[in-house]
TORKOL-4160 file (C-alpha; in steps of 0.2 Angstrom, whole numbers, padded with zeros to 4 digits, m for minus):
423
<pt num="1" X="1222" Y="0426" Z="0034"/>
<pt num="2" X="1233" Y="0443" Z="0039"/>
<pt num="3" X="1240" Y="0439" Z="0054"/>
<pt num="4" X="1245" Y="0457" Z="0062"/>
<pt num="5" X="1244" Y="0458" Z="0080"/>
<pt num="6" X="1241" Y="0474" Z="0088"/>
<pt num="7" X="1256" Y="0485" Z="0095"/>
<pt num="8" X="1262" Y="0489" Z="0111"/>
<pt num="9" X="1253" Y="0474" Z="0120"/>
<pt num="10" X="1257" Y="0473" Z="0137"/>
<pt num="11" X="1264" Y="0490" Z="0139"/>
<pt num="12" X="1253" Y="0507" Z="0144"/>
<pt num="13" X="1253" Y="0512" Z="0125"/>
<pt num="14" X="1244" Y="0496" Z="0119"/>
<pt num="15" X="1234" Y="0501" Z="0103"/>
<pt num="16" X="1217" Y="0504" Z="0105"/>
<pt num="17" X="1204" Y="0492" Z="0097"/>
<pt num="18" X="1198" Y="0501" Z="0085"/>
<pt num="19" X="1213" Y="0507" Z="0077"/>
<pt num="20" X="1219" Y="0489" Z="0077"/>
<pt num="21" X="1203" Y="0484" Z="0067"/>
<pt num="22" X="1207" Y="0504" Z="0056"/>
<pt num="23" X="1226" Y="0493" Z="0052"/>
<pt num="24" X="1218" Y="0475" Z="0048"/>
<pt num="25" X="1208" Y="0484" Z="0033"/>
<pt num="26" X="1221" Y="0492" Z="0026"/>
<pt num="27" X="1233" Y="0478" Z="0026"/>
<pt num="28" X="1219" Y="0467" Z="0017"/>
<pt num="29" X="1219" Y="0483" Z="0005"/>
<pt num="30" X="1201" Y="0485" Z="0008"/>
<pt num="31" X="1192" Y="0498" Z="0012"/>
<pt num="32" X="1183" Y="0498" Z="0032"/>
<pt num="33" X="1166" Y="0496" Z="0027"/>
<pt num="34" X="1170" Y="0482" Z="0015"/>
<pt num="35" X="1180" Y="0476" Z="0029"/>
<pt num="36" X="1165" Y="0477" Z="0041"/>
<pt num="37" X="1151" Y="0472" Z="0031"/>
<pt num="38" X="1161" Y="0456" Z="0024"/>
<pt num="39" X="1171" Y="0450" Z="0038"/>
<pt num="40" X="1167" Y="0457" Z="0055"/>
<pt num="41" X="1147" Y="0458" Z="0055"/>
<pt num="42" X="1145" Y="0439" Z="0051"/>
<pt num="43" X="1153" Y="0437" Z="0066"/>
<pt num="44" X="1143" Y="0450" Z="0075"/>
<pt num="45" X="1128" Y="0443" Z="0069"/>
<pt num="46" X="1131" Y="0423" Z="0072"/>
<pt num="47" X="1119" Y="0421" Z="0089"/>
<pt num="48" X="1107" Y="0435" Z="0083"/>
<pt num="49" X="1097" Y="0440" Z="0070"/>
<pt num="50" X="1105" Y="0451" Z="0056"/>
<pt num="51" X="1097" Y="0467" Z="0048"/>
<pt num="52" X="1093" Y="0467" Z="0029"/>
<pt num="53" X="1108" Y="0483" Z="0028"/>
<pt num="54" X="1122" Y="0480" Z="0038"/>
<pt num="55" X="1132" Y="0497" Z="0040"/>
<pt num="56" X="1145" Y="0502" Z="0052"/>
<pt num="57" X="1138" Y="0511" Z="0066"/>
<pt num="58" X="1149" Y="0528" Z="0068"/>
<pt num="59" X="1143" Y="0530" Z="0085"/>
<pt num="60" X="1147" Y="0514" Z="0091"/>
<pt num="61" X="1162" Y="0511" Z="0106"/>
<pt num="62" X="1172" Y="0498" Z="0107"/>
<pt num="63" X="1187" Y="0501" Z="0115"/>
<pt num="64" X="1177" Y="0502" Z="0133"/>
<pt num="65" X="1171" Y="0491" Z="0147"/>
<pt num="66" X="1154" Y="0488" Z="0135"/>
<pt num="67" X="1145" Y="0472" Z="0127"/>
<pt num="68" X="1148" Y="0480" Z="0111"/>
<pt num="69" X="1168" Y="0479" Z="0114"/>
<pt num="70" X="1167" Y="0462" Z="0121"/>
<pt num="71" X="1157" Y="0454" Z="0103"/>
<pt num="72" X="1170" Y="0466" Z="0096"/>
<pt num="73" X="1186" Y="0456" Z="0102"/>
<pt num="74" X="1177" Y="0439" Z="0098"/>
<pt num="75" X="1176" Y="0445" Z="0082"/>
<pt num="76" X="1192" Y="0451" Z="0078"/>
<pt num="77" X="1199" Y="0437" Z="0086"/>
<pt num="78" X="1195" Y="0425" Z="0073"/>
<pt num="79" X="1198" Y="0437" Z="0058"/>
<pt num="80" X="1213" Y="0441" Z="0061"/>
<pt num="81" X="1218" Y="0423" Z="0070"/>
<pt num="82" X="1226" Y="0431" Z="0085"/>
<pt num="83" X="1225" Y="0429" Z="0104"/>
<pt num="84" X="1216" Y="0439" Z="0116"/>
<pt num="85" X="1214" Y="0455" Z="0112"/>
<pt num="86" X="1202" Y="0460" Z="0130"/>
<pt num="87" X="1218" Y="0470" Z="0134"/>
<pt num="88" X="1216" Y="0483" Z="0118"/>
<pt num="89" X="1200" Y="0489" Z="0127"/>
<pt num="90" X="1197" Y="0492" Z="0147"/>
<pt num="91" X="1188" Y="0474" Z="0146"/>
<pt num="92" X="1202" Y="0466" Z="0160"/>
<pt num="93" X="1196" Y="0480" Z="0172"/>
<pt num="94" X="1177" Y="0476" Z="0174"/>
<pt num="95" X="1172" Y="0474" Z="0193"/>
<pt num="96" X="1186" Y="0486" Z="0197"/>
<pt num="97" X="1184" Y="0502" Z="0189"/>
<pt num="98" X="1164" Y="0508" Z="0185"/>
<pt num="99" X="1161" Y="0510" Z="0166"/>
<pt num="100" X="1156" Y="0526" Z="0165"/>
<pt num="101" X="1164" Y="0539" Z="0158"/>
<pt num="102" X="1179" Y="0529" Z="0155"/>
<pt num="103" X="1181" Y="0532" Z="0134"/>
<pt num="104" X="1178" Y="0545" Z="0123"/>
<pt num="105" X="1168" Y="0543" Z="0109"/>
<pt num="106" X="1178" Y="0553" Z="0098"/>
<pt num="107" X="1197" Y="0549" Z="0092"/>
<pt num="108" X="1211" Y="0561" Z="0103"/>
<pt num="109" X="1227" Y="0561" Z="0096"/>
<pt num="110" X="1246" Y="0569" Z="0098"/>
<pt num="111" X="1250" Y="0575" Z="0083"/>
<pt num="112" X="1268" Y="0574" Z="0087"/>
<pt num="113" X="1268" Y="0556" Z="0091"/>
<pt num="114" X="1259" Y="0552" Z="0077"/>
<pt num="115" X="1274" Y="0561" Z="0064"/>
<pt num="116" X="1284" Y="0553" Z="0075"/>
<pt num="117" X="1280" Y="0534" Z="0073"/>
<pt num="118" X="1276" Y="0541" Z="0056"/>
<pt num="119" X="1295" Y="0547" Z="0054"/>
<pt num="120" X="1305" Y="0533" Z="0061"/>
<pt num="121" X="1298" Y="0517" Z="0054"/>
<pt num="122" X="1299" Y="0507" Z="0067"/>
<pt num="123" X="1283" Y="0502" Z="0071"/>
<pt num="124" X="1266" Y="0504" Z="0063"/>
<pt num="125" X="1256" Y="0522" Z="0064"/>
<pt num="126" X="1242" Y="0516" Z="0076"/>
<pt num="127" X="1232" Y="0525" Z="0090"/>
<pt num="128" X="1237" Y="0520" Z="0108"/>
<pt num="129" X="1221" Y="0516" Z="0119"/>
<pt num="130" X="1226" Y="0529" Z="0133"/>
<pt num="131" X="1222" Y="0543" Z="0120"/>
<pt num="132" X="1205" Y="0539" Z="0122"/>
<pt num="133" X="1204" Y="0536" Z="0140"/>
<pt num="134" X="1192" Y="0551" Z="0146"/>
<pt num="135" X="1201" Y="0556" Z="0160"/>
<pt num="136" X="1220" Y="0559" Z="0149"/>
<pt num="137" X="1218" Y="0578" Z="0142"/>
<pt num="138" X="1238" Y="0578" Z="0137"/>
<pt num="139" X="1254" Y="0567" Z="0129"/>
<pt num="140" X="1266" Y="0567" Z="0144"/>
<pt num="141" X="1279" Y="0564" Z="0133"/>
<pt num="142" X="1277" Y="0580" Z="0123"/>
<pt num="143" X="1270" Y="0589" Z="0135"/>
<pt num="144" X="1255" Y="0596" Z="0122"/>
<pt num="145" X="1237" Y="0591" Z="0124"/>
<pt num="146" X="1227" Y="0579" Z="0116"/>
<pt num="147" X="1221" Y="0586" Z="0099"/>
<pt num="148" X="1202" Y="0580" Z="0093"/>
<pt num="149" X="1201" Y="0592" Z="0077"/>
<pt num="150" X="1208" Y="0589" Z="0061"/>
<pt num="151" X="1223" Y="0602" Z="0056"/>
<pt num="152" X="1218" Y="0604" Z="0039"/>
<pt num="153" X="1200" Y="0605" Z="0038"/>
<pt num="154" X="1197" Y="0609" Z="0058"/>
<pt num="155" X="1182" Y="0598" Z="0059"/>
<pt num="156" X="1179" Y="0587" Z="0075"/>
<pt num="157" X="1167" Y="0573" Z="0079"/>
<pt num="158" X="1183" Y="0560" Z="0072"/>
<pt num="159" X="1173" Y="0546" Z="0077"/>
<pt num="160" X="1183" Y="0527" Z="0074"/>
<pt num="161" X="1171" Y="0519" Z="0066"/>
<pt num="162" X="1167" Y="0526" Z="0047"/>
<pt num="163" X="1167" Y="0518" Z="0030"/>
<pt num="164" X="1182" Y="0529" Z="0028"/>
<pt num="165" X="1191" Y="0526" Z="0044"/>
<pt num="166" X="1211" Y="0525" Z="0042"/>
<pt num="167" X="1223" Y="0527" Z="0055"/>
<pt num="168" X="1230" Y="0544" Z="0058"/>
<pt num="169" X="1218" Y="0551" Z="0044"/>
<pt num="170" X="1204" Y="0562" Z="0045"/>
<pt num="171" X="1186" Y="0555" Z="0045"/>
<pt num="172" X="1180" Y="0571" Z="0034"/>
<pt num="173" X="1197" Y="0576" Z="0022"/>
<pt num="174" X="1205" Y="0560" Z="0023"/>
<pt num="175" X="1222" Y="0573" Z="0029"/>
<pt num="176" X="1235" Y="0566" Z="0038"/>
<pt num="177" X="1235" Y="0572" Z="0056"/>
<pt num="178" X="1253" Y="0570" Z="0063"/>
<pt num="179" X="1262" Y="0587" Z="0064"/>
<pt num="180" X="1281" Y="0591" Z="0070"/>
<pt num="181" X="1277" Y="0605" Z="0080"/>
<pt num="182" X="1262" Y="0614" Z="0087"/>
<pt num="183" X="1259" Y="0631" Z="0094"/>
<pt num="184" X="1261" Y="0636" Z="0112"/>
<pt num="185" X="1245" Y="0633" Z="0121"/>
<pt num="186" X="1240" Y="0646" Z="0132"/>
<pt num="187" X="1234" Y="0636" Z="0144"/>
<pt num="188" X="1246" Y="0629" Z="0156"/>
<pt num="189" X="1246" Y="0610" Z="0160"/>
<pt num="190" X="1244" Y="0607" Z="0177"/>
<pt num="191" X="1253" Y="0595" Z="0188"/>
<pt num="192" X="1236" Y="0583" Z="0190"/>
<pt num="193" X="1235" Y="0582" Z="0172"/>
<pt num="194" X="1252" Y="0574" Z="0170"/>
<pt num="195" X="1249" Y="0561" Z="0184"/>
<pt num="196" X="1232" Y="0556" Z="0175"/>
<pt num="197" X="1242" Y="0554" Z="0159"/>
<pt num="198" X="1255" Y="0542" Z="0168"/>
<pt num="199" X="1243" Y="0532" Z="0178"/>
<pt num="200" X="1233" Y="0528" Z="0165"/>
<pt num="201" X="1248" Y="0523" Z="0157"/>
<pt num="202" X="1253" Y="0512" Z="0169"/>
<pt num="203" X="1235" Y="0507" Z="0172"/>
<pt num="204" X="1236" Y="0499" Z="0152"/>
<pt num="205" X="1252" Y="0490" Z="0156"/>
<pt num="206" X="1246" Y="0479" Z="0172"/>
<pt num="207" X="1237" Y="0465" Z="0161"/>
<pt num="208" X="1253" Y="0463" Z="0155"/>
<pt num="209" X="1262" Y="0460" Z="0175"/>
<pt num="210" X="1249" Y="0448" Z="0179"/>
<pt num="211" X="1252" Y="0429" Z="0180"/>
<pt num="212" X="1239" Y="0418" Z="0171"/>
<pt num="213" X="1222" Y="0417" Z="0178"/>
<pt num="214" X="1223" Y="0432" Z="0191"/>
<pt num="215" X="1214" Y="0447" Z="0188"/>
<pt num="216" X="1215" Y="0465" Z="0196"/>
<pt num="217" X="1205" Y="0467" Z="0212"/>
<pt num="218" X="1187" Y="0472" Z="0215"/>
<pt num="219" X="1182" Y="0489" Z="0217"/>
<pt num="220" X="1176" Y="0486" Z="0234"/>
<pt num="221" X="1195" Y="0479" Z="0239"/>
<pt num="222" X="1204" Y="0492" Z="0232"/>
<pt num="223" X="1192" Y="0508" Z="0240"/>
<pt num="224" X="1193" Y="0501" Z="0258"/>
<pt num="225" X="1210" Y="0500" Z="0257"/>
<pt num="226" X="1214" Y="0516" Z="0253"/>
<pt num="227" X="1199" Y="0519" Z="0264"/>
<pt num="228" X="1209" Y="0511" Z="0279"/>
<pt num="229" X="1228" Y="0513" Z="0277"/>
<pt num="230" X="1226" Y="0532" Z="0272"/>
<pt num="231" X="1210" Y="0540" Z="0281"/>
<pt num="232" X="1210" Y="0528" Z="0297"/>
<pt num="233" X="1193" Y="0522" Z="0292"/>
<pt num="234" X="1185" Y="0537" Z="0286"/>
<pt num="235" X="1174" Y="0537" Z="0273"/>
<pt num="236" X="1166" Y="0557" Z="0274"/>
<pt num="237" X="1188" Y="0561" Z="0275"/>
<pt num="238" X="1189" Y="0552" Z="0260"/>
<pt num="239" X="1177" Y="0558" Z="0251"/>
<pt num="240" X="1181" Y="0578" Z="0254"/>
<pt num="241" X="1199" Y="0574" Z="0251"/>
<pt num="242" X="1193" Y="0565" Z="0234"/>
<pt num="243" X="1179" Y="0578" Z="0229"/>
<pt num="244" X="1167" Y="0567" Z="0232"/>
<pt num="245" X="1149" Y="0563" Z="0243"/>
<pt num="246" X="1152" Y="0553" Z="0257"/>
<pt num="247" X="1136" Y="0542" Z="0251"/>
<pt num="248" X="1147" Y="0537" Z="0236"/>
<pt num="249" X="1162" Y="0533" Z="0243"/>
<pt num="250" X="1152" Y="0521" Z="0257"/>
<pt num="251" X="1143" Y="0515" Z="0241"/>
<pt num="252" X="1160" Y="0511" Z="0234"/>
<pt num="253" X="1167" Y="0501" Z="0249"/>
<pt num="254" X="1151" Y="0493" Z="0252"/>
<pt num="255" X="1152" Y="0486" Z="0232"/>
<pt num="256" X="1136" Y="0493" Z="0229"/>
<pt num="257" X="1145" Y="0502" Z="0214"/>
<pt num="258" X="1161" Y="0500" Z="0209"/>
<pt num="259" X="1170" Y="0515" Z="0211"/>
<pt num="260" X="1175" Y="0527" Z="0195"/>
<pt num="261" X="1191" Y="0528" Z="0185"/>
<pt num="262" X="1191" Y="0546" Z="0191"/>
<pt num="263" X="1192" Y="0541" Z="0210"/>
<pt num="264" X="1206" Y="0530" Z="0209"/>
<pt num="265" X="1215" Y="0544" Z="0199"/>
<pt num="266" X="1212" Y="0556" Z="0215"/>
<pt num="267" X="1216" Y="0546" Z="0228"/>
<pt num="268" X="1231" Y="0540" Z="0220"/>
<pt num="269" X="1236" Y="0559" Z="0216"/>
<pt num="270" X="1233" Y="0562" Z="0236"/>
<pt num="271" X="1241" Y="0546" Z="0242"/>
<pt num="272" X="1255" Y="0544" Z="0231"/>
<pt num="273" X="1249" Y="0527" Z="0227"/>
<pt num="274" X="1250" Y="0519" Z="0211"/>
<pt num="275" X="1240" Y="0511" Z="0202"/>
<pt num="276" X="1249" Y="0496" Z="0204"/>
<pt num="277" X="1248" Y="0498" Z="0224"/>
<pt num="278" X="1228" Y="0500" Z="0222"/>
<pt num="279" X="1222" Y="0489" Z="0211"/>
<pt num="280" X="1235" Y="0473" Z="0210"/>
<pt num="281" X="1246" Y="0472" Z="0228"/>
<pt num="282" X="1235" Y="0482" Z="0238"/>
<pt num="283" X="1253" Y="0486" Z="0246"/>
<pt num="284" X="1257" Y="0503" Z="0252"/>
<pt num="285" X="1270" Y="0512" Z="0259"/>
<pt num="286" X="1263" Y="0525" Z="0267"/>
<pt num="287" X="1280" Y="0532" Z="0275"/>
<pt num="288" X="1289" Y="0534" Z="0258"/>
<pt num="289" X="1270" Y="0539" Z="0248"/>
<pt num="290" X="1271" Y="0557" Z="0242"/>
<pt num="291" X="1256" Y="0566" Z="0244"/>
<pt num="292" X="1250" Y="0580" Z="0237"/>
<pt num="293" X="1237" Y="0594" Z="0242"/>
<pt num="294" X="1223" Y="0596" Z="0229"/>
<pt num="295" X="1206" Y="0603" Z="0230"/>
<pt num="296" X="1192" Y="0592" Z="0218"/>
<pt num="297" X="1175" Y="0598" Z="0212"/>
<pt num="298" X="1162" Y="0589" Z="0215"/>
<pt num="299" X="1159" Y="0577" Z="0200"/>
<pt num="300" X="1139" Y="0572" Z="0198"/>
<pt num="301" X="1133" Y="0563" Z="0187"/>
<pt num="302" X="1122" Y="0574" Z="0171"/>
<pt num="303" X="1110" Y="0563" Z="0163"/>
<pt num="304" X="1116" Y="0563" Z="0142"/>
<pt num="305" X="1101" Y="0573" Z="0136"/>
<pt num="306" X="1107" Y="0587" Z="0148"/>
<pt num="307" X="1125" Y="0587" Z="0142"/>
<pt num="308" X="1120" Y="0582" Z="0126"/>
<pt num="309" X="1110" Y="0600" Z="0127"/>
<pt num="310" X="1123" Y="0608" Z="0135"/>
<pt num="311" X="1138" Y="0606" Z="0123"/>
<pt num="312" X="1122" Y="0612" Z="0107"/>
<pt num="313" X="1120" Y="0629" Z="0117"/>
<pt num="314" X="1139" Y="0628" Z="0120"/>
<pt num="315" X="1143" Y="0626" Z="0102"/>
<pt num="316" X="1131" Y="0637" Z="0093"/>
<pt num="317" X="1137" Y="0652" Z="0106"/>
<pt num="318" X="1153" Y="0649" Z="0101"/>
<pt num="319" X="1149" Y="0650" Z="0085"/>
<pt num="320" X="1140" Y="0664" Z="0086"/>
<pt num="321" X="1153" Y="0673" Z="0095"/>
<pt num="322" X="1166" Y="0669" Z="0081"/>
<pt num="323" X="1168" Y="0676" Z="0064"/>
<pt num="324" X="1153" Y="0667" Z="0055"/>
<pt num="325" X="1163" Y="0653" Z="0048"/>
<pt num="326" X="1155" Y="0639" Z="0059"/>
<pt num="327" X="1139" Y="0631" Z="0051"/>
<pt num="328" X="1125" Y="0622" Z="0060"/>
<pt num="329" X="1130" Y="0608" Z="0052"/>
<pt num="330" X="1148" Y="0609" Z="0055"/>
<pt num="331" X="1145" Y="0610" Z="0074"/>
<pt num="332" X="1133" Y="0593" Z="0070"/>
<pt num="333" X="1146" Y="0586" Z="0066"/>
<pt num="334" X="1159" Y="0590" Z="0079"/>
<pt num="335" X="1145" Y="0582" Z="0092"/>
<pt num="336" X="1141" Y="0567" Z="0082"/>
<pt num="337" X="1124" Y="0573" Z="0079"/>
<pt num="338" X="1110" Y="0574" Z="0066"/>
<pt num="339" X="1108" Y="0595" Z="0061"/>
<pt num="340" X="1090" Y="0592" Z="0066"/>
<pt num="341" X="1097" Y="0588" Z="0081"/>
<pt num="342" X="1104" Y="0603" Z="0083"/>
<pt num="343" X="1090" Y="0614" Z="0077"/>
<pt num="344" X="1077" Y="0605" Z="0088"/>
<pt num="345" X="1087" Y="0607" Z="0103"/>
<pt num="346" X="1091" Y="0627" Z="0101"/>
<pt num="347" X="1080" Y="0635" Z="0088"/>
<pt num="348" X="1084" Y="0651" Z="0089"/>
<pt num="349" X="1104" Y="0651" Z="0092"/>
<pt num="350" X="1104" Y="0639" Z="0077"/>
<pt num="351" X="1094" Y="0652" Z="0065"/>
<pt num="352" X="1107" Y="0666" Z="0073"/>
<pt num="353" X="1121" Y="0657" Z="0069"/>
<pt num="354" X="1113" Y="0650" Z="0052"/>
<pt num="355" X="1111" Y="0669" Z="0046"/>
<pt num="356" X="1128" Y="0675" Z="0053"/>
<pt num="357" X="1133" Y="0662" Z="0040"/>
<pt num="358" X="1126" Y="0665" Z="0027"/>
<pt num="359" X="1131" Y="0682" Z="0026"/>
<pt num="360" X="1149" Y="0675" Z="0031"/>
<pt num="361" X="1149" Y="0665" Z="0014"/>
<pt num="362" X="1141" Y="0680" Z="0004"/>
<pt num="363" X="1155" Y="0689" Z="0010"/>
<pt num="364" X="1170" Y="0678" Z="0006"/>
<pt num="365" X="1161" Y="0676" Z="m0010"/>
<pt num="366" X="1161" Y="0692" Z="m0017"/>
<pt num="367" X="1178" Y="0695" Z="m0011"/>
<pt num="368" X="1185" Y="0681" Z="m0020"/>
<pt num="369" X="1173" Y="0687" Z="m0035"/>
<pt num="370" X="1184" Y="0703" Z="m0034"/>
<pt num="371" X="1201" Y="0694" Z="m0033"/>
<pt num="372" X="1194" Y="0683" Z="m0048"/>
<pt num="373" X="1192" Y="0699" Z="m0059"/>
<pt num="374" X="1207" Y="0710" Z="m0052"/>
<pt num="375" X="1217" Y="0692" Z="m0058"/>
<pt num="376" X="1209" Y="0692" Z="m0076"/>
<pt num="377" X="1212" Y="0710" Z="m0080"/>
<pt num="378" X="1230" Y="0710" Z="m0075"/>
<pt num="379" X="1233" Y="0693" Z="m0085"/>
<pt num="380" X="1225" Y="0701" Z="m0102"/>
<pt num="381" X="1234" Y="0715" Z="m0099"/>
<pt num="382" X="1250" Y="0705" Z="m0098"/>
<pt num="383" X="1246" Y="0696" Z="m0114"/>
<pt num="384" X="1242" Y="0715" Z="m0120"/>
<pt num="385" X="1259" Y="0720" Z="m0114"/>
<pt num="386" X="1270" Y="0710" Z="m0121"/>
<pt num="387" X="1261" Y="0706" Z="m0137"/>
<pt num="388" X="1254" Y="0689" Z="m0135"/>
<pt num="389" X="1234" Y="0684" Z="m0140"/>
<pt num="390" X="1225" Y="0680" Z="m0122"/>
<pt num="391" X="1223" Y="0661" Z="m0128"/>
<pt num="392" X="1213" Y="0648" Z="m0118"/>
<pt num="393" X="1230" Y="0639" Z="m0113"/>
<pt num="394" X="1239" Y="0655" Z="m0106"/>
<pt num="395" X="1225" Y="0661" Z="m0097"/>
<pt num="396" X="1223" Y="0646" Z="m0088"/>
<pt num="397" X="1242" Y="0645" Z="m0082"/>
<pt num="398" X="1242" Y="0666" Z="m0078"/>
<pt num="399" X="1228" Y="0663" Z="m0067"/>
<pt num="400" X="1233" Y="0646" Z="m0059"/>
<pt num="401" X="1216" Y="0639" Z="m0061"/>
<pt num="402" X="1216" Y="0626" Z="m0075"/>
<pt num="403" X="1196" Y="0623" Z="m0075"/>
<pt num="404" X="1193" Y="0642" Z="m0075"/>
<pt num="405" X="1184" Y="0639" Z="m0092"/>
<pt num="406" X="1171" Y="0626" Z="m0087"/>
<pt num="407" X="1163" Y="0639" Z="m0076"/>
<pt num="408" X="1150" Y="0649" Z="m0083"/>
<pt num="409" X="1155" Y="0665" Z="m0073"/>
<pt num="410" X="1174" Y="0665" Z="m0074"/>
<pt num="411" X="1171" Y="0661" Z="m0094"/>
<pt num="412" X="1162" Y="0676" Z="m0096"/>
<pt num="413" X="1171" Y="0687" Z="m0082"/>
<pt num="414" X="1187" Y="0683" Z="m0095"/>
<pt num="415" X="1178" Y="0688" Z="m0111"/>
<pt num="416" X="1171" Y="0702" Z="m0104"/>
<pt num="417" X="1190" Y="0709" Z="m0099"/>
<pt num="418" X="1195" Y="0703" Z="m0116"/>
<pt num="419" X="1181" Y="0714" Z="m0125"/>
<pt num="420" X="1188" Y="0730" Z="m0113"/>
<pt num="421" X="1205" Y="0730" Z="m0123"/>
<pt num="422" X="1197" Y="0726" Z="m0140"/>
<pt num="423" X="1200" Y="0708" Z="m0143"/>
């Protein structure tokens, strides 16, 4: 069997599961759906029944704290005959940091890393794990946000998990999505951002720093720490300085819940604690800590058929508030929805945008229609010009357009030019 091992194990940029499983295809030279149906879901399926169609399930996570990610790991594990691969998802930190809202569904990438590991040939292209890490909004080594559209063909929804998936590449074009540069973003990364970026990072790499058989500690542990050493006790102190409810934060030091990956983050970014500090020693020196002054929203929990509805008004407004190039199905797509979906949820917004379309298409159309025919009489008069008979071949390579005969319109668009200077 292949034996490739996934990179950057034991460090904060460890490669994401998924994209491991994306490189284990390609090196077999097979495509990912051949890869899934043949060798991964005979795995999945062993102690449960398996469904007449297997297909790969687009929607699917498996780089998260999930039951899915954990078959996942098993799986790969014995195709690819290598050891544990719990550490290329958030697996080694269930108990300590709550599951929710801890991965994106959807692939983030910098593009400038990507060229980069692209360019130097070092190492494999692959798609480090703390891109997808909810809470990371930016490469701190670039210092540009994460990107979730395709450059080429500016469609979102890059979900992991296609028939089609290949590292780096889009789900939809199948473009290569590294790029050298990018333009100045207008909006200014702030200094929270960057610490969420690096702890994260050096939240991947702890696996790696601990000795065999210990594990990073409860949530409960970590929260009444913090709790103690920094607000003397106070769990409502803690919460206002955090963002949060005071019931939450008791509900986390009681170990009713374990606390979010968000919380940690903002206590940390307050405290001057690591992550290190909070979840492995529980050690912290308060005297040399630097701590910074930060005011937090409220975070609440929306159930996922309100922000589900949310982002579908969200998209179509935007949509309809841009220059008609955006479909319904296109913002389908960029949600990881069905187009039904979409006009189920919004009716009306969705016929809006639908029309404002349509008349965007007709539009772009006709102009190219026009382009077409200005392009045709000027190579006929060309040919005219300098003496030469308008013949298939020299049309084609005047107009650039090699097929320009197999389409009924431009065939007849050409004759029609031809008949005007008698030939």
């Amino acid at each position: 069997m292949f034996r490739i091992s996934p990179v950057g194990m034991g460090s904060g940029r460890v490669e994401q599961l998924s994209s491991f499983a994306m490189r284990l295809a390609e090196a077999m030279a097979v495509s990912f759906a051949d890869f899934f149906r043949e060798l991964v879901a005979p795995q999945l399926y062993k102690k449960k029944r398996r469904p007449q169609r297997v297909s790969v399930v687009s929607k699917g996570v498996i780089d998260g704290m999930t039951r899915t990610a954990a078959e996942w790991v098993a799986a790969l594990e014995d195709v690819a005959s290598v050891g544990d691969l719990t550490t290329c998802t958030l697996l080694p930190y269930a108990g300590a940091i709550g599951p929710r809202r801890l991965v994106t569904t959807n692939r983030r990438w910098c593009p400038i890393c990507l060229q980069e590991m692209a360019n130097n040939g070092i190492t494999p292209v692959y798609e480090p794990l703390v891109w997808r890490i909810e809470e990371v909004t930016i490469c701190p080594f670039h210092n540009v946000r994460l990107v979730s559209e395709c450059p080429k063909c500016k469609c979102g929804g890059q979900v992991p998990l296609v028939f089609n998936a290949r590292v780096g590449c889009c789900r939809h074009c199948g473009a290569w999505m590294g790029q050298s540069t990018l333009s100045h973003d207008e909006q200014p990364i702030g200094e929270f951002e960057v610490h969420c970026a690096l702890a994260c990072d050096e939240l991947l790499a702890i696996p790696g720093t601990l000795p065999e058989g210990r594990q990073v500690l409860p949530s409960k542990v970590a929260v009444e720490s913090l709790r103690d050493v920094f607000f003397e006790g106070n769990g409502a102190a803690m919460a206002r300085a955090t963002g949060g409810l005071a019931s939450q934060v008791n509900g986390y030091a009681t170990g009713q819940f374990p606390a979010p990956l968000h919380f940690f983050l903002r206590a940390g970014y307050i405290t001057g604690a690591t992550m290190q500090d909070i979840l492995v020693t529980n050690s912290f020196d308060v005297a040399a800590s630097r701590r910074h002054d930060e005011q937090f929203d409220v975070r609440r929990a929306v159930p996922k058929r309100f922000s589900e509805q949310l982002a579908v008004d969200m998209g179509l407004q935007a949509a309809l508030d841009g220059d008609g190039s955006t479909s319904v199905r296109a913002i389908a797509i960029n949600l990881n929805l069905a187009p039904a979906s979409v006009w189920r949820r919004n009716p009306t917004l969705a016929s809006a945008v639908s029309r404002r379309h349509a008349a965007f298409v007709a539009a772009v159309a006709a102009k190219r229609r026009s382009e077409f025919e200005a392009a045709v009489h000027a190579a006929v008069a060309g040919c005219v010009h300098r003496g030469e008979q308008p013949t298939p071949e020299r049309m084609k390579q005047a107009l650039g357009d090699p097929a320009c005969f197999l389409n009924d319109w431009k065939r007849a668009t050409i004759r029609n030019a031809m008949a005007t200077v008698g030939l």
